[in-house]
C-alpha positions in Angstrom: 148.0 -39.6 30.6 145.3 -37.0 30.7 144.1 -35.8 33.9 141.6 -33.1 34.9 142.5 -30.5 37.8 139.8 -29.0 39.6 141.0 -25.7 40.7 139.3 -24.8 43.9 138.9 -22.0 46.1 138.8 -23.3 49.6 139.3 -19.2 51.4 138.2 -16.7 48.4 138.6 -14.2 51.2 142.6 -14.3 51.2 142.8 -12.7 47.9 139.8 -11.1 48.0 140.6 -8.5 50.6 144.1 -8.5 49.0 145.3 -4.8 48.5 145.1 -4.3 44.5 148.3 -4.2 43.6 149.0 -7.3 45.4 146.9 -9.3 43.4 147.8 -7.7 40.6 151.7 -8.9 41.2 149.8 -12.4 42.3 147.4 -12.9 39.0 150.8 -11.7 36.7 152.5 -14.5 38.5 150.0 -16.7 37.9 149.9 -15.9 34.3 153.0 -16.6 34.0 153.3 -20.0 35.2 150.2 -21.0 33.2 151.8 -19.6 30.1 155.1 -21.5 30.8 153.3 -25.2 32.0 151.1 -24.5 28.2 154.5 -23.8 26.2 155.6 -27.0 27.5 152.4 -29.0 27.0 151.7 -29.8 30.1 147.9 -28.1 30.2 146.4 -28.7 26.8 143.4 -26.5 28.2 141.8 -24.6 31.3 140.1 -21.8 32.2 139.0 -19.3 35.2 135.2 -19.6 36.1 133.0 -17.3 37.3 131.8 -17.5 41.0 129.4 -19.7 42.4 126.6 -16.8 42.5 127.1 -16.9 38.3 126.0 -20.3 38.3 122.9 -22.3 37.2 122.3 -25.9 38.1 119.9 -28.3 35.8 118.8 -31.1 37.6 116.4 -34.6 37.2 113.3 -34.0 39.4 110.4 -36.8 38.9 111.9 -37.8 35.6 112.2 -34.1 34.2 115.0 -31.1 34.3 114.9 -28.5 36.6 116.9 -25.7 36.3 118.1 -23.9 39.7 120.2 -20.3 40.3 123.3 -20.9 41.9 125.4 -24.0 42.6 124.6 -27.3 42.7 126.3 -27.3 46.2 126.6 -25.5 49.3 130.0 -25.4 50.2 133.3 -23.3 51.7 134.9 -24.5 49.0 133.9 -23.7 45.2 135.1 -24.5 41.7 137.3 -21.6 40.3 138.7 -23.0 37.8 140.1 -26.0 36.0 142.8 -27.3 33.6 143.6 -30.8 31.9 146.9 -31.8 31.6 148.6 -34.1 30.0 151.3 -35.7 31.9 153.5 -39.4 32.5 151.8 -39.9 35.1 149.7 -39.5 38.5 152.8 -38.3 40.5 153.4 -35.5 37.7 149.9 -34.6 37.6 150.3 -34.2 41.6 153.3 -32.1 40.8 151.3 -29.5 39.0 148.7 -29.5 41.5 151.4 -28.7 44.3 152.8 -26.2 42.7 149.2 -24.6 41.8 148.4 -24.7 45.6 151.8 -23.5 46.4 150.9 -20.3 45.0 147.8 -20.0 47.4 149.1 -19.6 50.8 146.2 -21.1 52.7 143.6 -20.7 49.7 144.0 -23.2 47.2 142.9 -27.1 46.7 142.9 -29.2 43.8 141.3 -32.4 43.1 143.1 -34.5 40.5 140.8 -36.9 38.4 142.2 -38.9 35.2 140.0 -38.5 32.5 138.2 -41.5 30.7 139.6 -41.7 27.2 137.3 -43.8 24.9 138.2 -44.8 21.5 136.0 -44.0 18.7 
């Protein structure tokens, strides 16, 4: 099964006032367990996102789009990333997320959706 993991950063500050050569070690780390979980097929895709102040909502206002600066939510915690796995099941796909916010001391949640596959 296909699920979606919604990487989120719930205290940007921990790493952020990191020293640089701590996150450094903690990004190579990182790195490396993404590049093993992809070997094995377990994330099919993902990707880093820019912060919240990068981003532009578009929104239905009176039956037209708007489009807004920054996120379409104020919140402590933002969206900093995602990846879609492919996994048995939802207990595996809770695996990966554990061991994603294992590496986060105090930083790190994940929201685990499974993804609507439609047949064409």
């Amino acid at each position: 099964m296909k699920y979606m993991l919604l990487l989120c950063d719930a205290n940007r500050e921990v790493y952020e006032n990191m020293p640089k050569d701590e996150v450094e070690k903690w990004y190579a780390r990182l790195g490396q367990w993404w590049g093993e979980k992809q070997q094995k097929g377990v994330i099919e895709e993902g990707a880093q996102l820019q912060g919240p102040e990068k981003a532009t909502t578009v929104r239905g206002k009176n039956g037209k789009p708007v489009v807004m600066d920054g996120p379409f939510i104020e919140a402590k915690e933002t969206i900093g990333g995602y990846a879609v796995v492919n996994v048995k099941d939802l207990d595996a796909a809770l695996g990966v997320a554990k061991e994603w916010v294992g590496m986060f001391p105090d930083s790190a949640l994940v929201e685990v959706r499974p993804l609507v596959i439609r047949e064409q």
